[in-house]
N, C-alpha and C positions, 0 to 999 in steps of 0.2 A: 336948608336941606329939602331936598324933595319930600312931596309927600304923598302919599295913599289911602285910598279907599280901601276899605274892607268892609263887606256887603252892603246891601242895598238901602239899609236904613240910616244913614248920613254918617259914619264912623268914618272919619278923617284923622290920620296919624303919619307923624314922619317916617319915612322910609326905614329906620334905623331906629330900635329900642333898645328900651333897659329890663333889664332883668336882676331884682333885689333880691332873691332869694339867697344868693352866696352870704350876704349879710349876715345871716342868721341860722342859715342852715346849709347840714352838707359837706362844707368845703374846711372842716375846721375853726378853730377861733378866728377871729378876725376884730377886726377896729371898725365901731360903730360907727363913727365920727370922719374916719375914711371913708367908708363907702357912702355914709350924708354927703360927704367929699366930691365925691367921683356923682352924684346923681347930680349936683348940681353943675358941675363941670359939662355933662351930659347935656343940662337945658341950655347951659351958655353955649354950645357946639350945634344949636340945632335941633335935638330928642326932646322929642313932646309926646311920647307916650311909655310909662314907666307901670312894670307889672309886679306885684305882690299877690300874698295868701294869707288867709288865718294860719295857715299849716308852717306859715317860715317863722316863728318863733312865738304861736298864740299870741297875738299881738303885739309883738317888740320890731315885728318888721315893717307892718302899717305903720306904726305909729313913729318910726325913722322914716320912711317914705315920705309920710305927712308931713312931719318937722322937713325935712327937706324942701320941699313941692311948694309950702307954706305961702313962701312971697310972688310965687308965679302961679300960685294953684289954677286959675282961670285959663292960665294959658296950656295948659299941658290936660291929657287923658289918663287917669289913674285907673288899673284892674287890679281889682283882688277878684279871691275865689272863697268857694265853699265848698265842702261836702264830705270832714275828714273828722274822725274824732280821735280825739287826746291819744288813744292806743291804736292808732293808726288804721284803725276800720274805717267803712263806710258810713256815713249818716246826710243823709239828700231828702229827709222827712219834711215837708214845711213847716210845721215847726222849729225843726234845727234851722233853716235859709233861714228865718224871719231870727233868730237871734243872733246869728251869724253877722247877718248885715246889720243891725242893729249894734253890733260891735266893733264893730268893722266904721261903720259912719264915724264914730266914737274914736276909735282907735287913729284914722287919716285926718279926724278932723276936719271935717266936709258933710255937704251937707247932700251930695250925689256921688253916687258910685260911678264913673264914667262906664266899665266895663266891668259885667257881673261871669262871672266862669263859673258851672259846676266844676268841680276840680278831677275828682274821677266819675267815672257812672256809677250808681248804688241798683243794683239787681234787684234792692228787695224795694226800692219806688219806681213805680212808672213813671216813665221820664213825661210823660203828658203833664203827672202832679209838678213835678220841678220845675216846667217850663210855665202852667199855670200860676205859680209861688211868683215864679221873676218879673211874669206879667204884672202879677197886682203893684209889683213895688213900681216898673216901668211905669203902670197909668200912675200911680200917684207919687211921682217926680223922684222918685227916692233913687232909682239904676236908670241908665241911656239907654243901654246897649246888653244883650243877652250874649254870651258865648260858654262854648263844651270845650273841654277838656278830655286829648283821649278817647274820644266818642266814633262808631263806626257810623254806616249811613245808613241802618234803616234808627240808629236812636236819632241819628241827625234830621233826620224827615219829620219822626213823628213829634220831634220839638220843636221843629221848624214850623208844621203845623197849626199850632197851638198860640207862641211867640217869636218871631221871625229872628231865626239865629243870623245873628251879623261876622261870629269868626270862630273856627276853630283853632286850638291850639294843641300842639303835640312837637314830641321831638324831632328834627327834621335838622340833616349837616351832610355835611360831605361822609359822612361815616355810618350816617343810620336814615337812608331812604324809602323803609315801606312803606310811611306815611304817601307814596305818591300814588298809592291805589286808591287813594280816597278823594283823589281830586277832582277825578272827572261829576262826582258827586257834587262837589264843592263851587265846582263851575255850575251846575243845573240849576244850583238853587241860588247860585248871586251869595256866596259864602265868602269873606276871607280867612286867611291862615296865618297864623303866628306860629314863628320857630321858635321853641326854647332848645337850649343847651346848641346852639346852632354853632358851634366852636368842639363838639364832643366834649363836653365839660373839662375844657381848654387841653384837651389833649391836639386841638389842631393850630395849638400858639406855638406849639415848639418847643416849649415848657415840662412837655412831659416829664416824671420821673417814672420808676419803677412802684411798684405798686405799695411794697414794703416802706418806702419811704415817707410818706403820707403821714398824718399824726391819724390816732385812731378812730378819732369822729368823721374822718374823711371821707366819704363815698367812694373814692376813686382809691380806696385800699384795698376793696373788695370786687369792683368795675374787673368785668373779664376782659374789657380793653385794654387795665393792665397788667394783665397774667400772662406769667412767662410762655414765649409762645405767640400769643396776638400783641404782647408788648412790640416786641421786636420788630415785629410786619407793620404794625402800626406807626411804630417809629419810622422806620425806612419809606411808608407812602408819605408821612407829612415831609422827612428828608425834599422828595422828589419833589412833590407840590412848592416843597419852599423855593429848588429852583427854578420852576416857572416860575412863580411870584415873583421873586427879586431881578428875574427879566425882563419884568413889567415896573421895578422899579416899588412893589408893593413887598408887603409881609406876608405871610404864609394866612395867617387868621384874616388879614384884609382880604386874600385871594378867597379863604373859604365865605367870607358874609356876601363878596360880587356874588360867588356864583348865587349864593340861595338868591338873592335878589334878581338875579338873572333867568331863577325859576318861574316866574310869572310875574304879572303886577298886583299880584292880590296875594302876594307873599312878602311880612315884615319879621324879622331877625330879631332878638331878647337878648344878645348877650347881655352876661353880669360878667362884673369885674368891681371890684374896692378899690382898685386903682384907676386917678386920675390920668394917667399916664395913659393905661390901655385902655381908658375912654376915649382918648384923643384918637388914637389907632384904628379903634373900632367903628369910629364914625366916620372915620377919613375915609374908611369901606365905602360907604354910598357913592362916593364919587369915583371910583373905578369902575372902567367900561372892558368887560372880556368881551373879547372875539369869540368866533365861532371853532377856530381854530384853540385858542385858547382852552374854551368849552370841551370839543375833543380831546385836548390833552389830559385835562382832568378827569373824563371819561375810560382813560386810557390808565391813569394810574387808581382810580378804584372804580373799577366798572359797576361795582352792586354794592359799595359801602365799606365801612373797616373792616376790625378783626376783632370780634367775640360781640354777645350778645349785650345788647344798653341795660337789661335789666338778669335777675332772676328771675329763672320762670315762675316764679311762685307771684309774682311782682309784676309781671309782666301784663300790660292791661289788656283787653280781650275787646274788640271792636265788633260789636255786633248791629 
């Protein structure tokens, strides 16, 4: 599989990741042992960079990641994150990062963080303190790589400053674009970008249901994506997308990973899935080429993104 850079401090990853959070969190119950499944399915296809958090199951999702990653570990890039406590607040204190990671080693089973994330920004630390925390472990071999979470561009600069951020991460699809005001930042400073949820958290597989149908730990119960109303519009834009796609001979989810990949070269995609099956799918992505004409049709059936908002606004992170 192709592969990418993402900034300027040697962070080389395949064009195409994984995203383990579905594992443990979010998406309802699921099978552990599947989605061990699907990540290793993942590294035999190609994917050599696979992302986790303390926050997807306080350690039951590293520490599947790890058991997974175990016999290739050398060869592949592992990210976790920090900066969430048990009742869902903020905590980005160096204190909390230094046991966080120390947990986290523990929990993957490794003895380096390839990729450290604060997870959200915490208001009440200066991100200068954060970025100072990730430095000390950088110098002493513990993390590679420094990256933000959700972060806007003046936190970006002044942790940039301090410890050279090599990516940020944030939601980014065919259905949720304002992540793109933050890229000309992104370019200044030699940053790359990681999408998660880059499938609308699989509302662009096709797969949708109705919102009600969801079992009750689901996110997507509650997701204004599928409320009566933006369900419906939603459904009908991925309709249309799917028939470009399959004019191309691809899937609707394959058409959405080209395009993000088609967004720049310092742009890599996180789907999660527990299925083997749509691992194979999802990576087969990388190797579709859209045209430009392609590009405008897509532009054409959602000019500025789905229908209803990715979060509640209470929820909603705040980019400063």
């Amino acid at each position: 599989m192709q592969q990418r850079t993402l900034g300027q401090q040697g962070l080389t990853v395949s064009a195409m990741g994984y995203g383990a959070m579905g594992l443990h969190l979010a998406y309802g119950p699921g099978d552990e042992q599947e989605g061990i499944a699907a990540i290793r399915r993942a590294y035999e296809l190609g994917v050599t960079f696979f992302d986790t958090a303390e926050l997807y199951g306080w350690g039951a999702n590293e520490r599947a990641v790890g058991k997974a990653v175990k016999d290739f570990r050398d060869d592949v890039v592992i990210a976790t994150k920090f900066g969430f406590t048990r009742s869902y607040g903020f905590d980005s204190r160096p204190e909390h990062i230094r046991e966080v990671v120390d947990n986290s080693l523990r929990y993957l089973g490794v003895d380096t963080i390839d990729v450290l994330y604060q997870h959200r920004v915490d208001p009440a630390v200066p991100i200068e303190d954060v970025a100072g925390t990730v430095k000390e472990f950088v110098d002493a071999g513990k993390v590679r790589y420094f990256g933000l979470s959700e972060a806007g561009p003046e936190t970006i600069r002044k942790a940039h400053a301090v410890q050279p951020v090599s990516v940020l991460q944030t939601e980014y699809s065919l259905f949720e674009r304002d992540v793109e005001r933050l890229f000309p930042a992104l370019d200044e400073l030699g940053i790359g970008f990681v999408a998660y949820s880059p499938l609308g958290r699989g509302f662009i597989t096709g797969a949708a249901r109705p919102a009600a149908e969801y079992d009750a730990t689901d996110m997507r119960r509650n997701d204004a994506r599928w409320q009566p109303g933006n369900y419906e519009r939603n459904v009908d834009a991925v309709r249309r997308l799917g028939d470009l796609a399959a004019a191309k001979g691809a899937t609707v989810a394959q058409l959405a990973l080209a395009w993000l990949l088609a967004q720049g070269e310092h742009i890599v995609p996180i789907p999660g899935t527990r299925s083997a099956a749509r691992v194979e799918e999802n990576t087969a992505a990388a190797g579709l080429e859209l045209t430009d004409a392609d590009l405008a049709a897509v532009r054409e059936i959602l000019p500025a993104g789905g229908f209803g908002a990715r979060y509640h606004e209470a929820a909603l992170p705040t980019w400063v």
